[in-house]
Every structure is written in structure tokens, then in C-alpha cells.
C-alpha positions in Angstrom: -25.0 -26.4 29.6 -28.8 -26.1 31.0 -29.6 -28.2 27.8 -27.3 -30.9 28.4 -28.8 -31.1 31.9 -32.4 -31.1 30.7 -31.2 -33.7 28.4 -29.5 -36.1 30.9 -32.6 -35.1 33.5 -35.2 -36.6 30.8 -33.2 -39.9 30.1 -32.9 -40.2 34.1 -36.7 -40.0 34.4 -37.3 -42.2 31.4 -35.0 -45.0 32.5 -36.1 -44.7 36.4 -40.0 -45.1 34.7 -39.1 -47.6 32.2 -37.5 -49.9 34.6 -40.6 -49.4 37.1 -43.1 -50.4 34.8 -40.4 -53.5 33.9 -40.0 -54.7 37.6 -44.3 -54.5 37.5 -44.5 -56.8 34.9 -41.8 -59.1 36.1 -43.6 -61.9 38.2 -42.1 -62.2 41.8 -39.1 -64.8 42.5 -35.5 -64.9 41.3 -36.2 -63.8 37.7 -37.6 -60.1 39.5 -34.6 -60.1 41.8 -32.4 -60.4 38.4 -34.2 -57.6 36.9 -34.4 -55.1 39.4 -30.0 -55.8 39.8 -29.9 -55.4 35.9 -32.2 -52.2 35.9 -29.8 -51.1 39.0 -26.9 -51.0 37.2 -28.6 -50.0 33.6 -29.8 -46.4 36.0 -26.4 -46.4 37.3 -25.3 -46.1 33.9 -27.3 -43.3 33.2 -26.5 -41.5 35.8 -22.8 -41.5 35.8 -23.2 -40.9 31.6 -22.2 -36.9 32.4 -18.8 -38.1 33.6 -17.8 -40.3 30.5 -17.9 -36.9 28.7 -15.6 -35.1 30.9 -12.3 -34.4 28.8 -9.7 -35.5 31.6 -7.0 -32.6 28.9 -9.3 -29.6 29.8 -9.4 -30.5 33.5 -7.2 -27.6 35.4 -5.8 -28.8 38.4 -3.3 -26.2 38.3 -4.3 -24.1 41.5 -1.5 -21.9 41.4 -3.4 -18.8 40.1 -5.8 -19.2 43.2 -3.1 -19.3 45.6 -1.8 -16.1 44.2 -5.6 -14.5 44.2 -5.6 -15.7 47.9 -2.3 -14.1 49.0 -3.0 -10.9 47.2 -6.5 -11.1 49.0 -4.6 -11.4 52.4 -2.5 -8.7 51.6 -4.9 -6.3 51.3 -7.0 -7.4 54.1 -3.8 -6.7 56.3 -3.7 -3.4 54.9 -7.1 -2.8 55.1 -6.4 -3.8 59.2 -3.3 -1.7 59.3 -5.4 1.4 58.3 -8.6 0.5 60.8 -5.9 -0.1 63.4 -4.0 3.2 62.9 -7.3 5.1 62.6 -8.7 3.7 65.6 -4.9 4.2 67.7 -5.2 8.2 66.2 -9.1 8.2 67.4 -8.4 6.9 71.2 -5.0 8.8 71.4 -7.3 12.2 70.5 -9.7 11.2 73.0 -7.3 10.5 75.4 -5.0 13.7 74.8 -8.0 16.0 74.8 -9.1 14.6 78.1 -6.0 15.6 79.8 -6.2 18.9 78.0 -9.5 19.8 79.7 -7.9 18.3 83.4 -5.3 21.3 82.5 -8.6 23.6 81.8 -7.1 23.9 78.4 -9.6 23.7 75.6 -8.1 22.1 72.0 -8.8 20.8 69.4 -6.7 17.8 68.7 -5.5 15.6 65.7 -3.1 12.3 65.8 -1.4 11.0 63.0 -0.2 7.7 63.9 2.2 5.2 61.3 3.1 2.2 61.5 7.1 1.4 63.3 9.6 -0.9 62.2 7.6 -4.2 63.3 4.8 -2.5 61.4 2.3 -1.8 64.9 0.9 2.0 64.0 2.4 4.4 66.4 1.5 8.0 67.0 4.0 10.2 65.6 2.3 13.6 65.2 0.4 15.6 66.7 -1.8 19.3 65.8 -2.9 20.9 68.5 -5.6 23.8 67.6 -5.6 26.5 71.0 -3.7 28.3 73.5 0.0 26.7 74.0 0.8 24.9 77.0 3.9 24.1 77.8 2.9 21.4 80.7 1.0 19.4 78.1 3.6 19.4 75.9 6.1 17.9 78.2 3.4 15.6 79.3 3.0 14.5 75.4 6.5 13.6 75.5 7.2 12.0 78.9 3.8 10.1 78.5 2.7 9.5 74.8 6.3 9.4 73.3 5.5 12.7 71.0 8.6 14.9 71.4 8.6 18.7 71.3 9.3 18.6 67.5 6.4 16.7 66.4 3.8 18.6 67.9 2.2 21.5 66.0 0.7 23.8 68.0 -2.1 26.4 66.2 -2.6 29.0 68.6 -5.7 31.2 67.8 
């Protein structure tokens, strides 16, 4: 490949200084007009040689295979966005929860699983409470975060 470039490079500089030294010998008038369109199109020529050897057969404009590389590639960016989403849903809920722990003087340590629903949103659907049990936060859990009694864990120590 490099040495069919080098090649085609060489005759482009040859031709470009052949017909330079050719239009410099040509005395001024019509006849140098004439040469200089001849040694126009002769360049041109040389220049566009690469694309007479382009086998039309081996072209592949078949661009099905990239589609399917750029739908898989979508595919796993929304999961990949699924998974930052859920993470980051799990990370505020845990901030939030623990926030009105210590408003209750309750110290925990807390930890949100969320997954995603049927539309495929990540929702919070767990959570593991590590301290004392209290019984206001749990019903605040389920009137406020949607967390019913039976998917809380509670880890009293």
C-alpha cells in the first residue's frame, strides 16, 4: 500500500515538473495556452490513475454488518446508563434515607438496592438498614419511599 503511494507520489511530482519545464520552453501566445490545457489534463490523468485500479467487485457497500455493530454498541451504552442511573438512584436514596434517620436521632447505616420497573426506570426496591430498629422510619420508608415493611432488612447490633 505505502509503496503504491510512493509510487503514484513520484509520477505526480515528475509529471507536475516535467510539464513546468515544458510550459518554460513554450514561447508565449496560443501555442503556450494549448500546452499548459494539454499538460492540465495529462496531470489530471495522473492523478485520478489510483482510481482506474479500483476493482468496482471488491467494493463492499454492504453496511449491514455496521448497522448491527452500531445497534449492539447502543445497546450496551443503555445498559451501561441503566446501571449509572440505578447506582446513582441507590446513592441519593441512601443519602436521603440516612438524613431522616439522623432527624429521628437514629444512627444507621444504610444500603438501597434499586431495579429497574416495568417501563425499565430503576426503582428502589430494597433496603438494609444496619442499627437500632425504628419502627417510625420504617413506616415512613413505606408511606414516603414506596419500601414496604417486607423489603426492609433491618440489622440491629
Amino acid at each position: 500500500m505505502m509503496a503504491a503511494a510512493r509510487t503514484w507520489l513520484t509520477a505526480v511530482a515528475a509529471v507536475t515538473l516535467l510539464l513546468s519545464v515544458a510550459e518554460m520552453l513554450v514561447p508565449q501566445g496560443s501555442l503556450r495556452e494549448i500546452a499548459s490545457f494539454t499538460g492540465g489534463l495529462i496531470l489530471l490523468a495522473v492523478l485520478m490513475q489510483p482510481l482506474g485500479k479500483i476493482d468496482p467487485a471488491k467494493i463492499d457497500l454492504n453496511i449491514s454488518h455496521y448497522q448491527e455493530a452500531v445497534e449492539q454498541r447502543q445497546t450496551e451504552l443503555e445498559a451501561s446508563q441503566k446501571e449509572e442511573l440505578a447506582s446513582l438512584i441507590e446513592s441519593e436514596m441512601e443519602t436521603y434515607i440516612s438524613d431522616k434517620a439522623k432527624s429521628m436521632s437514629l444512627t444507621l447505616r444504610v444500603q438501597v438496592t434499586a431495579e429497574p420497573d416495568g417501563s425499565g426506570v430503576p426503582v428502589p426496591v430494597r433496603a438494609e438498614l444496619t442499627g437500632p430498629r425504628s419502627e417510625e422510619l420504617s413506616r415512613w420508608l413505606d408511606a414516603e419511599l414506596g419500601l414496604p415493611v417486607e423489603r426492609q432488612v433491618w440489622n440491629e447490633n
